[in-house]
C-alpha positions in Angstrom: 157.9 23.6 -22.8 155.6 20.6 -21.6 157.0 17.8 -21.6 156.3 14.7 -23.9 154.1 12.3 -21.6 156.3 9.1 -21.9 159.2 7.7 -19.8 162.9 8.3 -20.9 163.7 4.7 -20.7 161.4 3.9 -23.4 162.7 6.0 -26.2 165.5 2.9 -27.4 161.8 0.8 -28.0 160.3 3.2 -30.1 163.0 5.5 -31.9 164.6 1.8 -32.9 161.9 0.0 -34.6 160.2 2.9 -35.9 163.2 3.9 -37.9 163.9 0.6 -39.3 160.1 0.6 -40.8 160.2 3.8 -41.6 163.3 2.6 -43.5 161.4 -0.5 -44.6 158.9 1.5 -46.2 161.2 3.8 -47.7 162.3 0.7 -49.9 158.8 -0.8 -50.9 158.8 -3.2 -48.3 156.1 -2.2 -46.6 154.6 -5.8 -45.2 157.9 -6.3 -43.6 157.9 -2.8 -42.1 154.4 -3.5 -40.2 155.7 -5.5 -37.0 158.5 -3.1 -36.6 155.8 -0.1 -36.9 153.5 -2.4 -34.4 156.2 -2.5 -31.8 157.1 0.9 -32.0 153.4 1.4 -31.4 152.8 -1.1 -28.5 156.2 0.7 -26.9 154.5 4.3 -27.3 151.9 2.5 -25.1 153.8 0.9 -22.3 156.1 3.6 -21.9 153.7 6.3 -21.2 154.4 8.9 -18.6 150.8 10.9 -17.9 150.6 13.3 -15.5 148.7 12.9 -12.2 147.2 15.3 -9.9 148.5 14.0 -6.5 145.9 14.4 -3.9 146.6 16.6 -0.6 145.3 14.0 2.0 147.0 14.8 5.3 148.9 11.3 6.5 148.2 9.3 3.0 150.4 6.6 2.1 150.0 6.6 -1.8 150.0 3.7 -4.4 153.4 3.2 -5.7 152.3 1.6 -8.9 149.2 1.5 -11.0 147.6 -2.1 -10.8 145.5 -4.3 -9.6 145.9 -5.3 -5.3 146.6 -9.0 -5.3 147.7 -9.3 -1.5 146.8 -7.3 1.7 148.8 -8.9 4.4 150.9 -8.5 7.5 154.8 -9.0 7.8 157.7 -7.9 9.8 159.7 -5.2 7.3 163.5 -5.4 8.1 163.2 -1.0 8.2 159.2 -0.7 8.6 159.0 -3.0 11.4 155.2 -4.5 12.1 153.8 -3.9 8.9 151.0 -4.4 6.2 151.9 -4.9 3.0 150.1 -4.2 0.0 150.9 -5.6 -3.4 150.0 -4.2 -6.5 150.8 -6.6 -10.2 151.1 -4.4 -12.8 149.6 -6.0 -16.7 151.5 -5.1 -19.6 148.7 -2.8 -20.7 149.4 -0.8 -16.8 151.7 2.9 -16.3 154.9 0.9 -15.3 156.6 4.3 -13.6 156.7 4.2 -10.4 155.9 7.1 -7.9 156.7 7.8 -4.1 153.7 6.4 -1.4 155.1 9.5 1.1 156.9 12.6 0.9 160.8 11.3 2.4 164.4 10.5 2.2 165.6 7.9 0.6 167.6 5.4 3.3 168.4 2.7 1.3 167.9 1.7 -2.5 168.8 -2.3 -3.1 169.1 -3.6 -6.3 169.3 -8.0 -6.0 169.4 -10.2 -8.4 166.6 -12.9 -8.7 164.4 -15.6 -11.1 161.7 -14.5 -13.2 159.0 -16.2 -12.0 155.3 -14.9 -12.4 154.9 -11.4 -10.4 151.4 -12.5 -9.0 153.0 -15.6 -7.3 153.1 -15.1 -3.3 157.3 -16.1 -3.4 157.7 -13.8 -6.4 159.0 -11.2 -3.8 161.3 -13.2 -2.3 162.7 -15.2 -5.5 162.7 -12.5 -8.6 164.7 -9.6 -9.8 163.5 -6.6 -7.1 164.7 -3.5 -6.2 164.2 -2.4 -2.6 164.0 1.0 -1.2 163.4 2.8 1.8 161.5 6.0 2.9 162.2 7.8 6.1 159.1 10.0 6.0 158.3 12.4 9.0 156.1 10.4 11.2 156.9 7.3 9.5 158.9 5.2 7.4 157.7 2.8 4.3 159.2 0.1 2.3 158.7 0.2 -1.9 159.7 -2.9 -3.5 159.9 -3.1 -7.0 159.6 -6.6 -8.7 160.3 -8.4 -11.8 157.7 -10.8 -13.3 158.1 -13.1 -16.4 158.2 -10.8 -18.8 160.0 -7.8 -17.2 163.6 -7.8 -17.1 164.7 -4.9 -16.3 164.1 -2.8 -12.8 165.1 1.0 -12.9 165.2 3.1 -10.2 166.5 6.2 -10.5 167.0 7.5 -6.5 170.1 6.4 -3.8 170.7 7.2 -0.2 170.4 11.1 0.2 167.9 12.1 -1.9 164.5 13.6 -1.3 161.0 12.6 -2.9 157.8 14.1 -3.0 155.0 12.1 -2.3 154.1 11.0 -5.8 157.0 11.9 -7.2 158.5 9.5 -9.5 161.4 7.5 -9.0 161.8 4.8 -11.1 159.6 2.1 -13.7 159.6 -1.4 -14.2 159.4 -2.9 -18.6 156.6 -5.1 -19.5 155.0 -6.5 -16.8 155.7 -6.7 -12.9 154.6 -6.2 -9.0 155.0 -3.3 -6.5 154.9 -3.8 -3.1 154.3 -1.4 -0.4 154.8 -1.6 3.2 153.6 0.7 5.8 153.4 0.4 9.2 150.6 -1.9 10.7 148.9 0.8 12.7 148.1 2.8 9.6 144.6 2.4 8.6 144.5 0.7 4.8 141.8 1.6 2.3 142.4 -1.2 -0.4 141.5 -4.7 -0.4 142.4 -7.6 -2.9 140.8 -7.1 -5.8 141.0 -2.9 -6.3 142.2 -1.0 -9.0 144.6 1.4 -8.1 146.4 4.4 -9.7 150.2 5.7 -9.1 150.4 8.6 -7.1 146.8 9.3 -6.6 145.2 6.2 -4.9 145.5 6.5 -1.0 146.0 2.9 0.2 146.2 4.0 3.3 146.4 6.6 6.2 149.2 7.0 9.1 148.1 7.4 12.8 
C-alpha cells in the first residue's frame, strides 16, 4: 500500500476542522464552514510528508530540515566537540519533518523547556523550546537540534537512546514554523553558506574527512 504523503502528527489539524465544515455545510451554513475548510486546507499543507530520494554520497552530512541557512559558524558541541554549525529556519510554507544528517545511533535525545522567541534570532538556540539529540555515526558524531520559533509550539521527536537511523531517515517534525541546527565536526568540509536553500535528506551540507 503507499503510503499517504503527510505526517501522522498532522491528522488532529485536518480530520478536526474539516469535519466540523463538512458539518457546517451539511446545515446550510456554508460561510461559516469556509475558515474551518481553509484550515483544514493550510494543515494538508504544512503537514506534508513527500518522499525523498536520499543521495549515496560517501562521508555526507545531510540537511536535517528543509529551509533556508541563516548561520554558518563555529562552536564547541558539548558531544561533537570543535564544530561548525549550520542553521537552517524553517517558514511556515517549509516540510517541517525532520530527517537524520548521518546514518547512527541515537546517544542522547533532550527535550528542554524554553521561550518562544523568533527562530531566526542568534540566542533562539539557547533560550526557546529545543530538542537535542545526538548521533554516534561511524567515523563521526553530529548534534541535531530542533527549535521552537514564535509560532511553533510543539517539538516532536520520535527516537531515544538505543535506536538506529538511516541517514535521512526521519525522526521527528517541528508545527508551524521553527529552526534546525546541525553540528558536525569542524574538520568536515561544508558546502552551504548563509543564504542557501536546502532540502531534508537530500542536501549535502557537508562532507566528513
Amino acid at each position: 500500500m503507499r503510503r499517504l504523503p503527510l505526517a501522522a502528527e498532522g491528522w488532529p489539524f485536518i480530520v478536526v476542522p474539516a469535519a466540523i465544515a463538512a458539518g457546517l455545510a451539511l446545515v446550510g451554513r456554508r460561510t461559516l464552514a469556509m475558515p474551518f475548510a481553509a484550515a483544514a486546507l493550510a494543515s494538508l499543507g504544512f503537514f506534508r510528508d513527500p518522499e525523498r530520494a536520499v543521495p549515496a554520497v560517501p562521508g555526507a552530512v545531510l540537511a536535517p530540515a528543509d529551509g533556508r541557512v541563516i548561520e554558518v559558524d563555529e562552536l564547541n558541541d558539548p558531544f561533537v566537540g570543535p564544530a561548525v554549525r549550520v542553521a537552517i529556519f524553517l517558514s511556515p510554507l517549509d516540510v517541517h519533518v525532520n530527517r537524520a544528517p548521518i546514518a547512527g545511533l541515537v546517544v542522547r535525545a533532550a527535550y528542554s523547556r524554553g521561550r518562544f522567541v523568533p527562530a531566526y534570532r542568534p540566542d533562539a538556540g539557547d533560550m526557546n523550546e529545543r530538542c537535542v539529540l545526538h548521533l554516534q555515526g561511524e567515523s563521526a558524531r553530529v548534534t541535531v537540534v530542533q527549535i521552537a520559533g514564535v509560532v511553533a509550539r510543539r517539538i516532536v521527536c520520535r527516537v531515544g537512546p538505543g535506536d538506529k537511523l538511516a541517514a535521512g531517515e526521519r525522526f521527528g517534525m517541528i508545527r508551524f514554523g521553527s529552526r534546525t541546527d546541525c553540528c558536525l565536526p569542524r574538520g568536515a568540509e561544508v558546502r552551504v553558506r548563509v543564504g542557501d536553500r536546502v532540502t531534508g535528506g537530500v542536501t549535502v551540507l557537508g562532507l566528513l574527512s
